[in-house]
C-alpha positions in Angstrom: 102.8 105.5 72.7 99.8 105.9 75.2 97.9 103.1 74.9 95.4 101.0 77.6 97.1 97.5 78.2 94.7 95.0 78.9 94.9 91.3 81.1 95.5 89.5 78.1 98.3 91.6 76.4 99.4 91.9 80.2 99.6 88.0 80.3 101.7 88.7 77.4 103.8 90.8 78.5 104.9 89.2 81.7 105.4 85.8 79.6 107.9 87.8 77.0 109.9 89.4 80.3 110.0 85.7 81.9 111.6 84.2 78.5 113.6 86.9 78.1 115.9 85.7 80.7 115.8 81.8 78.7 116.2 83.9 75.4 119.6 85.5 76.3 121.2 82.2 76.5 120.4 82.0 72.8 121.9 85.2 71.8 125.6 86.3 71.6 126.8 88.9 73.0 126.2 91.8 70.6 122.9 90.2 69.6 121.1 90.6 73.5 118.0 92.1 73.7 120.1 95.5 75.2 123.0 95.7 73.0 125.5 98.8 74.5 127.2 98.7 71.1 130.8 97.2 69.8 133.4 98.5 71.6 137.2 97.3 71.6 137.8 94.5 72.6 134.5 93.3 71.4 134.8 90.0 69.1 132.3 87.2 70.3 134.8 85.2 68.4 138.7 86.4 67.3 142.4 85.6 66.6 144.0 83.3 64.2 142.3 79.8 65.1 138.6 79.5 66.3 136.6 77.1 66.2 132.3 77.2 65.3 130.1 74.2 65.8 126.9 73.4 64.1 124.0 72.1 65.8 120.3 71.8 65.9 118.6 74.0 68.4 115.3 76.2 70.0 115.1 79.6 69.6 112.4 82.1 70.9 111.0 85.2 68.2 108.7 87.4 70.2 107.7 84.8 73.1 107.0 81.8 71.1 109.8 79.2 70.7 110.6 78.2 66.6 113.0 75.4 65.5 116.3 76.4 64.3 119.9 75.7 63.4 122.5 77.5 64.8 126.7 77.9 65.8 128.1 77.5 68.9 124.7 77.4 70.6 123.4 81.1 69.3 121.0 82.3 66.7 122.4 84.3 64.7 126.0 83.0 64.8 128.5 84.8 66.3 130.4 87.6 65.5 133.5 87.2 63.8 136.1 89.9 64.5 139.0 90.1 62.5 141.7 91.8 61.0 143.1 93.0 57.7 146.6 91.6 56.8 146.0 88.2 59.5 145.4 84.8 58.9 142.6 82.6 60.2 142.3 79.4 60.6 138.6 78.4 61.4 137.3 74.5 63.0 133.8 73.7 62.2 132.5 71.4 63.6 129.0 69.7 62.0 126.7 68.4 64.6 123.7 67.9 62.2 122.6 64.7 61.0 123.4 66.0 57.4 125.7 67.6 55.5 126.6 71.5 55.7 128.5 74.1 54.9 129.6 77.6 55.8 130.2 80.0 52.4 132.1 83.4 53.6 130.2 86.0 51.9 132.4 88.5 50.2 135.6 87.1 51.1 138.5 86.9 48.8 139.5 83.2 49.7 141.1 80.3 47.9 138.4 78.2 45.6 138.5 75.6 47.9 137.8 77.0 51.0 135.0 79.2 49.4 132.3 76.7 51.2 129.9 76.1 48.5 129.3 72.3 48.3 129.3 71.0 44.4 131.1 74.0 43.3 134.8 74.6 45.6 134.4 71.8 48.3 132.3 68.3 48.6 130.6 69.6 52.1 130.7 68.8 55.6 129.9 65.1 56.3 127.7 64.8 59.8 129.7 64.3 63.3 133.0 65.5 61.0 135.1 68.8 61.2 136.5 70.9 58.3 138.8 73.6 58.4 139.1 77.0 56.5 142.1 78.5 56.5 142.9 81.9 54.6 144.4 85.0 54.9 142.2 88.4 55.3 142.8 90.5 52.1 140.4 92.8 52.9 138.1 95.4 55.6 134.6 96.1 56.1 131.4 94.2 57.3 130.5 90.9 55.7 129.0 87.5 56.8 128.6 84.1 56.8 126.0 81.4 56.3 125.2 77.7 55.2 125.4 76.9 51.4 123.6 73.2 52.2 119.8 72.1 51.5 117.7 75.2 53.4 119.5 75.6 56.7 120.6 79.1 56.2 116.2 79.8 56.4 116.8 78.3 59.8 119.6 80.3 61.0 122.5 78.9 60.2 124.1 83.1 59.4 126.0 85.4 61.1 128.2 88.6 60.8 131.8 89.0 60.1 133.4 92.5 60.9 137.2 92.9 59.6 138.7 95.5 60.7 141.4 97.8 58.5 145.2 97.2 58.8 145.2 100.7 59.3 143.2 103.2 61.1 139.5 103.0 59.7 139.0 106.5 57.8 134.9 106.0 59.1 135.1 107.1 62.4 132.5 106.5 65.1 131.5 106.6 68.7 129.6 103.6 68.8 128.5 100.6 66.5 126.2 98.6 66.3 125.9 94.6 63.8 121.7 95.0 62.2 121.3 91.6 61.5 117.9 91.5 59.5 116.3 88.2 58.3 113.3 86.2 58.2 112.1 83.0 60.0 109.3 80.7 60.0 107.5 78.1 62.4 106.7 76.3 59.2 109.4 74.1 57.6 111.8 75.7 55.1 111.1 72.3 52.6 107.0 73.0 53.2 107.4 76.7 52.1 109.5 75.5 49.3 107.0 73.0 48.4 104.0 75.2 48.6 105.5 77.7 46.0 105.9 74.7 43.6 102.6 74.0 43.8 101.1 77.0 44.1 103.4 80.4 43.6 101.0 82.8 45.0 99.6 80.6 48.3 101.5 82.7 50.4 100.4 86.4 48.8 97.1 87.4 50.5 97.4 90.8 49.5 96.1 90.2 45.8 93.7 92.4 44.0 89.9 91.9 44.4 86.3 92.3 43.6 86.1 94.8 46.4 89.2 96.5 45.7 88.4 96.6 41.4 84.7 98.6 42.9 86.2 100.6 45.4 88.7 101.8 42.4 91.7 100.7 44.1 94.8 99.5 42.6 94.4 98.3 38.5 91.6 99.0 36.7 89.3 96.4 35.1 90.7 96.4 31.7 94.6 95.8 32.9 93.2 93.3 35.5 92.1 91.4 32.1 95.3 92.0 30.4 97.4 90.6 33.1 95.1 87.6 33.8 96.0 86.9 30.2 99.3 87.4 30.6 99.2 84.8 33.5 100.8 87.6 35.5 100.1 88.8 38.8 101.1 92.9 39.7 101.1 91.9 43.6 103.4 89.0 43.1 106.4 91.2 45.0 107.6 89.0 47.2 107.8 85.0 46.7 107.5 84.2 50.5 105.7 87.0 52.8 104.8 87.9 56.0 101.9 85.5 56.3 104.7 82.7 56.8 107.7 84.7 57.9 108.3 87.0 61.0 110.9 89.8 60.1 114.2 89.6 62.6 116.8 92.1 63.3 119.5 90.1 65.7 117.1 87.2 65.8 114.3 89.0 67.8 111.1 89.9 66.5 108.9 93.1 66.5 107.5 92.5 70.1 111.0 91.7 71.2 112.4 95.2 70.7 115.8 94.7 70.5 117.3 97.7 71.7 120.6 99.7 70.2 122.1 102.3 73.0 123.5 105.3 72.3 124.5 108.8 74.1 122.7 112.0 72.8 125.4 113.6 70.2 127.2 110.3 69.3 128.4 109.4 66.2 126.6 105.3 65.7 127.9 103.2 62.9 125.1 100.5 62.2 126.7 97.7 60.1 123.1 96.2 58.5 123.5 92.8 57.2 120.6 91.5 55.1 120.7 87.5 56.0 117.3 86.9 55.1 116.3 83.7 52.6 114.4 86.1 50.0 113.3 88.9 51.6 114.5 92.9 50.9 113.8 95.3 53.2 113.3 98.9 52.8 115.3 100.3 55.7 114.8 103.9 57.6 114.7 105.4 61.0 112.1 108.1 61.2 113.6 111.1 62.3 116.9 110.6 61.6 118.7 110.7 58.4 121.3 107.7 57.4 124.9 108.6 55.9 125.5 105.5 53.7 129.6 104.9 53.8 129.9 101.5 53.2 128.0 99.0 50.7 129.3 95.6 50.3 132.4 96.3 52.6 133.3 98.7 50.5 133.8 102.5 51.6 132.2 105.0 49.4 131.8 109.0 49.3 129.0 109.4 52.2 125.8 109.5 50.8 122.6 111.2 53.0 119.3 109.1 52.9 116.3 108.9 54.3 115.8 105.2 53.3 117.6 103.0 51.4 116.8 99.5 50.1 119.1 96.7 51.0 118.4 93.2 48.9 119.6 89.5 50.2 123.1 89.2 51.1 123.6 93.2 51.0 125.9 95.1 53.7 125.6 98.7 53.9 126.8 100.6 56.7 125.3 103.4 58.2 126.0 106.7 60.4 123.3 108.1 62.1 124.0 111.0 65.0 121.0 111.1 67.0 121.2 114.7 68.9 117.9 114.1 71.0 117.4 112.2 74.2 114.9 110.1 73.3 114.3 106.7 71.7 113.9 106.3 67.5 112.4 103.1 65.7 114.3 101.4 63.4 112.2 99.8 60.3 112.7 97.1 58.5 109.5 97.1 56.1 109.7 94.4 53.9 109.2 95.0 50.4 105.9 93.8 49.5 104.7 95.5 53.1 103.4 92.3 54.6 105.3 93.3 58.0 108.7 94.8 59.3 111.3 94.2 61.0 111.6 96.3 64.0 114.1 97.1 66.6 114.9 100.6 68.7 117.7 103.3 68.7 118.2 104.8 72.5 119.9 106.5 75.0 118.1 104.3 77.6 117.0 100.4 78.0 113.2 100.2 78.1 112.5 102.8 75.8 110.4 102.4 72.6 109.5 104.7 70.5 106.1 104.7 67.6 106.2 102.0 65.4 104.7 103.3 62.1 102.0 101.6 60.1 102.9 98.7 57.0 102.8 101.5 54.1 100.8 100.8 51.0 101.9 97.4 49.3 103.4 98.1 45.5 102.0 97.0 42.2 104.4 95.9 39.8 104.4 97.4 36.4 104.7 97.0 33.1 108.2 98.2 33.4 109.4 96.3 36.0 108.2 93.3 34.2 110.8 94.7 31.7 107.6 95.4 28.6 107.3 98.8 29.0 106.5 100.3 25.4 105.1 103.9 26.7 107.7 106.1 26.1 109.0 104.2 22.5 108.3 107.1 20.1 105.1 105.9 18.1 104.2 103.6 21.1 102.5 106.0 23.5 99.0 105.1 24.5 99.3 101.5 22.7 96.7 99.0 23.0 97.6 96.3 24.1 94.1 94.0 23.6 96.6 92.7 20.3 99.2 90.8 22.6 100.1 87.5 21.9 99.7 86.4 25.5 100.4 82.8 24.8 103.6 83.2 23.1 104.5 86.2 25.4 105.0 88.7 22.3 104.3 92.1 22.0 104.5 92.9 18.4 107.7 92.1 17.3 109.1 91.8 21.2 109.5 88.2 22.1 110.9 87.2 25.2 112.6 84.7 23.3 113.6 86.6 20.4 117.7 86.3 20.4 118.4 89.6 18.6 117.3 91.1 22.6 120.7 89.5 23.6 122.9 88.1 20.9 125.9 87.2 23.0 123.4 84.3 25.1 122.9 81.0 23.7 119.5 79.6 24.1 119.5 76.8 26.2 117.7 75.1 29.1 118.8 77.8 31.2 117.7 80.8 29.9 113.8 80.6 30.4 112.9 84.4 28.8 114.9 87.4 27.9 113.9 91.0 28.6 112.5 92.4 25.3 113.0 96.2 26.4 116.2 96.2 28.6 117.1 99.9 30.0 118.8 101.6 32.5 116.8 101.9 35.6 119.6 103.3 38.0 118.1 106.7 38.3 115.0 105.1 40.0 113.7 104.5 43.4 113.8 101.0 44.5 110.2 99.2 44.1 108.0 100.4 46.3 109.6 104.1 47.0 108.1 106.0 43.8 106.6 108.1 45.7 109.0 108.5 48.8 112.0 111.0 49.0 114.7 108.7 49.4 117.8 111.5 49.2 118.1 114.1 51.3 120.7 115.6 48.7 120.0 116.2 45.1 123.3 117.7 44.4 124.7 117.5 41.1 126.7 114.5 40.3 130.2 114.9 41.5 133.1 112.5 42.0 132.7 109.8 44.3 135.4 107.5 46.0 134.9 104.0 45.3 137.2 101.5 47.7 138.0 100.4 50.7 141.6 98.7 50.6 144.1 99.3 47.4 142.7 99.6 44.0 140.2 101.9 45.1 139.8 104.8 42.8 137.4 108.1 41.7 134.3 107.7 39.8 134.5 110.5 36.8 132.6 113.6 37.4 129.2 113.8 35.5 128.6 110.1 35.2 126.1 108.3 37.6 127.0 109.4 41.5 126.6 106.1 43.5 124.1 107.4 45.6 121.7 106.6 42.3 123.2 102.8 43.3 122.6 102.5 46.8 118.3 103.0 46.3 117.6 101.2 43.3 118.8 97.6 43.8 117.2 94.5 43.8 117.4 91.1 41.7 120.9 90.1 42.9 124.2 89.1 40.9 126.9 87.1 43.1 129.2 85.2 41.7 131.7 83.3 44.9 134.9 83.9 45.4 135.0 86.7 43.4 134.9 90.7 43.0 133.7 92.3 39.9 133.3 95.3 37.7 130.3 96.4 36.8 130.0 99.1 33.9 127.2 100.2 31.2 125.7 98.5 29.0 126.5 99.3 25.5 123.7 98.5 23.4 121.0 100.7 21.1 118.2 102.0 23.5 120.1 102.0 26.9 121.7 105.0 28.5 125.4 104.7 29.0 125.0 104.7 33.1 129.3 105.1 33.4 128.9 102.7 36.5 132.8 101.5 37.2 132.4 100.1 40.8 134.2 97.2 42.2 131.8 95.0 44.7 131.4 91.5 45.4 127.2 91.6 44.4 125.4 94.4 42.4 121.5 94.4 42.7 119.6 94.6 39.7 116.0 96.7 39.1 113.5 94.9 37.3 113.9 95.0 33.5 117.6 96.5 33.7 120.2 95.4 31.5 123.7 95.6 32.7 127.7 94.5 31.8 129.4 91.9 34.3 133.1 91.5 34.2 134.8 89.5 36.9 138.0 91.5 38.1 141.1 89.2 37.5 143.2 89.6 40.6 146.3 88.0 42.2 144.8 87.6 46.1 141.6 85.5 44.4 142.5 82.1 43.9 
């Protein structure tokens, strides 16, 4: 980019270079803003007893210092390296004048050292130590964060990389931990309280007069129907970028965190979504990504342009940039109300164009799971005869129990989707109109594992390239691996999903099976 620099953005510039050198002391190893890539021996932290201490502490995002939490003096926390078949045995160490808590995400551990306070283990008290200690059952990338009160907003995360007993059948130069999150000057507990009182404070990309006469976005009479409706098409994201700055390695945008590589390499980029509530479309113009692992576990390579990764996702990447020059690497959040941004290159310094927040979605009827277009008899239905109070739509109440007869209706359940279907086939929100594959072969069988038990997905049944784009409401259940397979009911396609995974995304106004997947190494 050739653009004129002038004394303020100079100012700027030589007050980022002069708190770069403050900002390293806050970043581990892997994290710095020039990050040569993984390479043996590389763990920040390693072996069978480590220890990790929680504290309170400053961290700088693009110049400006923010208030954070994080573990052994670095935000985000450091690496992890282990290894398939040891065992760990892991000190932390709580510093904070509360209680906390470190949950391993995607870990097959025993209940009680599963770190989710109220659930497997009471918490850590402040000025007290706890120790994990379990055996690694498993390989792939993963991470780790705080399951108390709101700390994990403040950085209380990092990654964990476990490496196979055996040699790792993805193969690769270079690698590289993509740590993308989101952080805020503001107060986790004021955000929070803000969306109690007001959901939408924090959306400033809503519809309006000027937009309804220029003709953009709804039209007048669907404006009306969804005011009725109480409903808002813009509502994407629950917290946006007017509060949050987007993070990859716990630098922002100006920061440019840079990932090295030489021209002809083979780079394995280990992307960790650590963010609160924030899912990011990923991509890196120019170069197309070879999804091999989601979730830690391997799968049949997959070639994408962009993929969408939702909270607490890992997917890992190959990318094989042939060029000597430098590529930008995009985190857009979903509701396009800013990115996360960092740079692929063979040289420190380099930067490469950073392109333009795309147009921000509209939710649909569909996503909001009411979609009665494509019913025979349906098509072109008014829908000036919705109950909008009682949220019917004819005979389609979203708290009608024939919709799902095997859920009781309690407290807990607050509406059920009317029109559930299968939505696997789709681009993620936001990419309708953006060629996510690359390949648009037929369906063809897939391998689905990563350590024993893995196995073949059948010919002509859903490839799980149709998986990796279309995520995003999120089903985790800790401690635990599942199996996740079609929904058998009247009006849903058989998808012939059978993948084993730790969390499975869910597209708006999909229905879908969950079986947990007894096994002897969960506890």
């Amino acid at each position: 980019m050739n653009e004129p620099i002038d004394r303020r953005q100079l100012l700027r510039g030589a007050t980022l270079a002069g708190s770069g050198l403050a900002l390293a002391a806050w970043m581990p190893a892997w994290a710095q803003s020039v990050s040569p890539g993984l390479t043996a021996p590389l763990p920040i932290v390693s072996g069978e007893d480590i220890t990790l201490r929680i504290a309170r502490q400053t961290m700088m995002i693009d110049g400006r210092p923010s208030k954070a939490i994080g573990i052994n003096g670095t935000v985000p926390a450091p690496l992890i390296r282990l290894r398939e078949g040891q065992n760990v045995r892991l000190h932390v160490v709580n510093d904070l004048d509360e209680d906390s808590s470190i949950h391993w995400h995607g870990l097959l551990v025993p209940t009680q050292f599963d770190g989710v306070p109220g659930i497997s283990f009471p918490g850590i008290k402040p000025r007290s130590t706890f120790t994990y200690e379990f055996p690694i059952r498993q390989a792939g990338t993963y991470w780790y964060h705080s399951h108390s009160g709101l700390q994990e907003q403040l950085g209380h995360y990092g990654p964990i990389v476990i490496d196979p007993a055996g040699a790792d059948p993805i193969q690769s130069d270079r690698e590289h931990v993509i740590v993308l999150s989101d952080h805020s000057p503001i107060s986790p507990e004021a955000i929070f309280r803000r969306m109690k009182v007001d959901p939408g404070s924090l959306n400033f990309q809503k519809q309006t007069l000027a937009g309804l006469l220029a003709g953009r976005d709804q039209p007048l009479k669907d404006r009306v129907d969804w005011g009725r409706m109480r409903m808002d098409p813009t509502d994407i994201s629950d917290t946006t970028g007017a509060a949050y700055t987007y993070l990859v390695n716990g630098h922002g945008p100006r920061d440019n965190w840079t990932a090295l590589f030489t021209p002809g390499q083979r780079v394995r980029l280990r992307f960790i979504n650590a963010s609160s509530m924030t899912t990011f479309n990923v991509r890196i113009p120019g170069l197309a990504l070879s999804i091999v692992q989601a979730d830690g576990q391997n799968v049949m390579p997959v070639e994408v342009e962009e993929f969408q990764i939702g909270v607490a996702e890992t997917y890992d990447a190959i990318v094989t940039p042939v060029e000597d020059r430098a590529y930008t690497l995009v985190g857009e959040a979903v509701d396009r109300s800013g990115m996360a941004r960092a740079t692929l290159a063979p040289r420190a310094g380099m930067a490469a164009d950073v392109p333009a927040l795309r147009k921000r979605p509209l939710a649909t009827m569909k996503d909001m799971g009411m979609d009665m277009s494509n019913m025979p008899g349906m098509e072109g239905m008014d829908m000036s005869g919705m109950n909008h109070g009682g949220m019917e739509y004819g005979s389609m109440n979203m708290r009608d129990p024939k919709n799902a007869p095997g859920v009781a209706l309690n407290p807990g359940v607050q509406t059920i989707s009317p029109m559930p279907m299968d939505r696997t086939g789709e681009p993620g929100q936001g990419l309708e109109g953006v060629d996510v594959f690359l390949s648009h072969e037929a369906p063809r069988p897939y391998f689905v594992g990563g350590r024993s038990g893995g196995r073949e997905m059948d010919a002509g049944k859903t490839p799980i390239n149709e998986v990796l784009a279309t995520m995003k409401p999120r089903l985790h259940l800790f401690g635990h691996h599942h199996r996740f397979s079609e929904q058998d009911r009247q009006g849903v396609r058989s998808v012939g999903l059978d993948l084993v995974s730790q969390s499975y995304l869910v597209i708006d106004g999909e229905s879908l099976t969950y079986q947990v997947v007894s096994s002897p190494h969960a506890h």
